[in-house]
C-alpha positions as CSV (number, residue, x, y, z in Angstrom):
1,X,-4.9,8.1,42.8
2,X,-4.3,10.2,40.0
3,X,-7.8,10.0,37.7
4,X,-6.1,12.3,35.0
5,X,-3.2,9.9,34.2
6,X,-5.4,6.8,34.8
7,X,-8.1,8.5,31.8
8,X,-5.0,9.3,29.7
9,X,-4.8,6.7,27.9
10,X,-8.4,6.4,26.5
11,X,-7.2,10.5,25.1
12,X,-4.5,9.2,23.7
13,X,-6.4,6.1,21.8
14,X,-8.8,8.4,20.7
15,X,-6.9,10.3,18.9
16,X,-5.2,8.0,17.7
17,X,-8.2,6.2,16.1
18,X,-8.9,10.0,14.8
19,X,-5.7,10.6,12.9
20,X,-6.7,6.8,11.4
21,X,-9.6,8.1,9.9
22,X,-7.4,11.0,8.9
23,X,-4.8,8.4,7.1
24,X,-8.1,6.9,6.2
25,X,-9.6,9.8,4.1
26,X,-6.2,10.7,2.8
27,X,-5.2,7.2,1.0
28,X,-9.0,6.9,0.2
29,X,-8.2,10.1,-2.1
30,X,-5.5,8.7,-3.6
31,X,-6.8,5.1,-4.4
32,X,-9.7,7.0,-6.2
33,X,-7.1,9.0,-8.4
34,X,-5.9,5.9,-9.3
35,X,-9.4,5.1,-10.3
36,X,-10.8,2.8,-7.6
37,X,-12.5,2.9,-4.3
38,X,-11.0,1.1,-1.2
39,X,-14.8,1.0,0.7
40,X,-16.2,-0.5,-2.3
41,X,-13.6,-2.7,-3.2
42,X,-13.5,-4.0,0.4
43,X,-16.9,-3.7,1.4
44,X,-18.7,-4.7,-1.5
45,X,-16.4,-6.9,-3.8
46,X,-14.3,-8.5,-0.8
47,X,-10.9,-8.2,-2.3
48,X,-8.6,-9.3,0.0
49,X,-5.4,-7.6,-1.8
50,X,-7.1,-4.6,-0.9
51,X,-8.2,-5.3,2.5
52,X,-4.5,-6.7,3.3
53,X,-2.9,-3.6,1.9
54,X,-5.2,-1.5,4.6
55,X,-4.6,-3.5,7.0
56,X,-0.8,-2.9,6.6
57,X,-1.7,1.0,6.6
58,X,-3.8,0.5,9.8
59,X,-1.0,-1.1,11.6
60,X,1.7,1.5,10.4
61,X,-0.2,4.3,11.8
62,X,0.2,3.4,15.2
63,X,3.5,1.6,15.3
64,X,4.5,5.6,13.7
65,X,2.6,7.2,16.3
66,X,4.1,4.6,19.5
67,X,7.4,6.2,19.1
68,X,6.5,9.4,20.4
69,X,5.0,8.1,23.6
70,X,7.9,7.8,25.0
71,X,8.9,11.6,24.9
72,X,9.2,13.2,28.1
73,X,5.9,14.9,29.7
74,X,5.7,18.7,28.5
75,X,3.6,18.7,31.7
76,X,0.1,19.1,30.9
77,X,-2.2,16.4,29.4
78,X,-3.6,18.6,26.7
79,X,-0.1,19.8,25.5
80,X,1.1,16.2,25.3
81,X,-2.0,15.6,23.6
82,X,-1.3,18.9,21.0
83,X,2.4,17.4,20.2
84,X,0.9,13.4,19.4
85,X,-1.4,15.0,17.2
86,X,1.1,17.4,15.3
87,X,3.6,14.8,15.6
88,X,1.0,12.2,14.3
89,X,-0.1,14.1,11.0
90,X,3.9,14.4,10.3
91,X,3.7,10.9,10.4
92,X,1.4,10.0,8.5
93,X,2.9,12.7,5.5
94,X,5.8,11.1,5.8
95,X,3.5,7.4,5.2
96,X,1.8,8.6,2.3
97,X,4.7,10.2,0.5
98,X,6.9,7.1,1.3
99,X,4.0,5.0,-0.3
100,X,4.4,6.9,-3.8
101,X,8.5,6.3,-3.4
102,X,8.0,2.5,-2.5
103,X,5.2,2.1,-5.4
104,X,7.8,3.2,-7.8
105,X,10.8,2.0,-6.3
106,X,10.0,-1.8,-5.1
107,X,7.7,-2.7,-7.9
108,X,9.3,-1.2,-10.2
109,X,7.4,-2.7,-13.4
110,X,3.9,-2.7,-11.6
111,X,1.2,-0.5,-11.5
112,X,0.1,-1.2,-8.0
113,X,-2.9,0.3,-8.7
114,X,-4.1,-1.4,-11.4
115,X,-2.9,-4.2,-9.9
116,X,-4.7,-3.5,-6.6
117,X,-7.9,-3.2,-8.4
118,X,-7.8,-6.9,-10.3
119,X,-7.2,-8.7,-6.9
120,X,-3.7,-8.9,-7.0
121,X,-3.2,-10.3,-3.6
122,X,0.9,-10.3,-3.9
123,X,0.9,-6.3,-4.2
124,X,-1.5,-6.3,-1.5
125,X,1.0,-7.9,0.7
126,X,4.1,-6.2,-1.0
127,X,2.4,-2.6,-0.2
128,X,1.3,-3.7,3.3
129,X,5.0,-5.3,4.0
130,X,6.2,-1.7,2.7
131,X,3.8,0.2,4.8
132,X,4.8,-1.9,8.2
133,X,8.4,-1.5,7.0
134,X,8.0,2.3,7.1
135,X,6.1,2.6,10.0
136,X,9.0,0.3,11.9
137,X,11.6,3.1,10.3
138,X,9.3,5.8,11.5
139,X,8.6,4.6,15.1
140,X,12.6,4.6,15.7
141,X,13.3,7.8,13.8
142,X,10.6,9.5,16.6
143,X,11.9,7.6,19.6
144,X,14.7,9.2,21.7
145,X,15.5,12.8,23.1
146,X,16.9,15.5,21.3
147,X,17.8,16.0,17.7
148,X,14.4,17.3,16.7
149,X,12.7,16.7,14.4
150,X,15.3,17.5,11.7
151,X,17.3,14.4,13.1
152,X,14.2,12.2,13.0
153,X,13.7,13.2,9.2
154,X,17.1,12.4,8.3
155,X,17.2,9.4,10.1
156,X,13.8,8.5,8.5
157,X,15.1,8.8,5.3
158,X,18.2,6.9,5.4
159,X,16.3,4.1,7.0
160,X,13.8,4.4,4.0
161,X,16.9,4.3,1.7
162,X,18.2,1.5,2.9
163,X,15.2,-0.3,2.6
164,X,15.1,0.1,-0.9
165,X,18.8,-1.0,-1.7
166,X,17.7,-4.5,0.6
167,X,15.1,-5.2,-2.2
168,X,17.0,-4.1,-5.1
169,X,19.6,-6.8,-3.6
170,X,17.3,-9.3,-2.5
171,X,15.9,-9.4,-6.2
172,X,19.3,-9.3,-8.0
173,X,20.7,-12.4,-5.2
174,X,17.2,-14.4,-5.6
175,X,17.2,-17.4,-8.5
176,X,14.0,-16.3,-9.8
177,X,12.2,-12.7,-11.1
178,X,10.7,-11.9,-8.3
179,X,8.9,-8.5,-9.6
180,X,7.5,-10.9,-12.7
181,X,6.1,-13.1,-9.7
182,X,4.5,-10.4,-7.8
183,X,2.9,-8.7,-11.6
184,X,2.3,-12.2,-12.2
185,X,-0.3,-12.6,-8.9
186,X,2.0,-15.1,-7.1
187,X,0.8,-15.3,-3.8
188,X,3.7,-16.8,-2.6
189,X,6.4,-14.5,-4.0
190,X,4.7,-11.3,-2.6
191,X,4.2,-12.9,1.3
192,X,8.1,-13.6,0.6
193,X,9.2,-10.2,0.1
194,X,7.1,-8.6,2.3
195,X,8.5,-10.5,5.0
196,X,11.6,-9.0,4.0
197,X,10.7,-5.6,4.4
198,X,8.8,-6.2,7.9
199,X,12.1,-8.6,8.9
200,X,14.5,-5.2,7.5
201,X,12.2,-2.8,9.0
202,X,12.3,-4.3,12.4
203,X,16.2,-4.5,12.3
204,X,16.4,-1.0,10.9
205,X,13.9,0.6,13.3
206,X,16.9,0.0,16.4
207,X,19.3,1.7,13.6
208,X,17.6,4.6,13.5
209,X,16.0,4.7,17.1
210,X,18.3,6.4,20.6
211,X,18.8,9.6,22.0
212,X,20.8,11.8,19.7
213,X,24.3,12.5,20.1
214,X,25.9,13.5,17.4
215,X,25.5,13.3,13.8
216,X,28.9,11.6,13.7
217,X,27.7,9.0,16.1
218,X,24.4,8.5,14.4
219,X,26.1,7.9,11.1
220,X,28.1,5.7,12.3
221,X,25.4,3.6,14.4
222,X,22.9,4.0,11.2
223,X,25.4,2.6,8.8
224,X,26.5,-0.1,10.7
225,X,22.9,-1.1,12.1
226,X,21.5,-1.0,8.2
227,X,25.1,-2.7,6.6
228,X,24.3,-5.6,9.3
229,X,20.8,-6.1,8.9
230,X,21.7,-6.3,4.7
231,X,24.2,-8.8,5.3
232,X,21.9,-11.1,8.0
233,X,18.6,-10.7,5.7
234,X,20.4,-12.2,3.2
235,X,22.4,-15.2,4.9
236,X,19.3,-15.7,6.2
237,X,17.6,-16.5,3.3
238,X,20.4,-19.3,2.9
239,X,19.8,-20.7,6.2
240,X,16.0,-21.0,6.1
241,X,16.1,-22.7,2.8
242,X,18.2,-25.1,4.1
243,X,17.2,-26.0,8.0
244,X,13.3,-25.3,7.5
245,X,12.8,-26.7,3.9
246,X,15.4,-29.7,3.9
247,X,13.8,-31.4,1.3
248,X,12.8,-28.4,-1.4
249,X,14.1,-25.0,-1.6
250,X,12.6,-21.6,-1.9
251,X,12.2,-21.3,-5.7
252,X,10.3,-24.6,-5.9
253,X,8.1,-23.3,-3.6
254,X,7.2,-20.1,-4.6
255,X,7.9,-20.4,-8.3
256,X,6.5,-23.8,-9.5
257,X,3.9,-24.5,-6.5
258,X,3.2,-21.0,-5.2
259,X,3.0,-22.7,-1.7
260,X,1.6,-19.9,0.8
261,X,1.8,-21.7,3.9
262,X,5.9,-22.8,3.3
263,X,6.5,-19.1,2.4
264,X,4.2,-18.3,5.7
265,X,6.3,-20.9,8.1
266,X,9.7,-19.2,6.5
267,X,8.6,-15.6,7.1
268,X,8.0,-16.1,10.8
269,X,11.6,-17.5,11.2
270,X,12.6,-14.6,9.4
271,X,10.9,-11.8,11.5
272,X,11.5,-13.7,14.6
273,X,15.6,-13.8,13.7
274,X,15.4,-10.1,12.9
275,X,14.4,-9.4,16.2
276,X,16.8,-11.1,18.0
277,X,19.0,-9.3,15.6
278,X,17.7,-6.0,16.8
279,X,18.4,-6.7,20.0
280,X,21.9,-7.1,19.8
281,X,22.2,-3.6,18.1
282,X,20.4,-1.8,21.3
283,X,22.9,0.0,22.8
């Protein structure tokens, strides 16, 4: 029995649940330069749009950090240990400065902050769909051998592109404002598009994920990997309205009666589909 290996995995955790703190400590600076403070908010006013944003955070942190497990061995416990944790504070950069991009380029007319601070449980769930979504685009980006870290930037920010374009043509394509929905506190409208960006970020973390080749080749599968995901997103939202709400349809539901738990039903289809979806692009 090898009691090093078996014990590896409670290093590993550890410091992982130290470079949460670290994420911790970081986006707690910047919520309170934007004039609010996530312990108190959560802790003592029990605002759920902030809690759910965190816990989006939380969970992106890790899902980042799981895809560079996967890397060979460099031999020694304590080395491995040295790359998760430079690897891991990359990550977690890359998180915070994707979160000013996304604040400014999903909701476009919000200030998530300010919104953040009155309660406004629909950005909550847009910035934690946004934060999962990147963590997804991350986690492939650092899975695979060779390329560097060079290719895992570049493919992390093509994936982080693409993203983007999907809402900017989810909102043009959808029959109601959807950014006036989300500024407007609708519950509804911000579960809906967050499930987008988990459903995309799922599909677009096998885009960006693999051993690298060639930059030719990694165009190419990139490209075609983020083109398809655009395209099935979208007929998706077609076929959902029309199978698993027969007798409404999507604005109805999220528009006139803000229905959470139809929005709820629709988004697990639509996470579950882009899985399977995924899973025909491995390879």
């Amino acid at each position: 029995m090898d009691f090093t290996a078996d014990l590896s995995w409670i290093a590993f955790a550890f410091l992982c649940l130290a470079l949460l703190w670290f994420a911790k400590v970081l986006f707690d600076a910047r919520a309170k330069a934007n004039g609010f403070t996530a312990d108190a908010e959560i802790e003592e006013k029990s605002s759920l749009a902030v809690g759910i944003q965190r816990a989006g955070l939380y969970l992106a942190v890790p899902l980042t950090l799981s895809g560079t497990l996967g890397d060979s061995s460099t031999g020694t416990l304590v080395n491995d240990l040295l790359w998760f944790l430079i690897d891991g504070i990359a990550g977690i950069g890359l998180l915070f400065i994707s979160g000013l991009i996304n604040d400014k380029l999903i909701l476009t007319t919000t200030n998530n902050a300010a919104e953040l601070k009155r309660g406004n449980v629909a950005v909550g769930l847009t910035e934690a769909g946004s934060f999962l979504a990147t963590g997804l685009i991350a986690k492939g980006a650092f899975t695979g051998e060779a390329g560097g870290f060079l290719a895992a930037l570049v493919f992390f920010l093509l994936g982080q592109f693409a993203l983007i374009l999907m809402v900017r043509l989810y909102t043009m394509a959808s029959s109601y404002n959807v950014l006036a929905e989300i500024r407007g506190g609708n519950t509804a409208a911000g579960l809906m598009l967050a499930g987008f960006l988990v459903a995309y970020g799922v599909i677009l973390s096998t885009s960006v994920s693999g051993d690298f080749t060639t930059w030719s080749d990694g165009m190419i599968g990139f490209g075609y990997g983020a083109i398809r995901g655009i395209v099935a997103m979208l007929l998706l939202t077609w076929v959902i309205d029309k199978v698993f709400l027969p007798n409404t349809d999507f604005r109805t539901e999220i528009v006139q009666d803000r229905n959470v738990a139809a929005i709820a039903m629709t988004v697990g289809v639509r996470v579950g589909m882009a899985a399977i979806i995924a899973g025909t692009l491995i390879g």
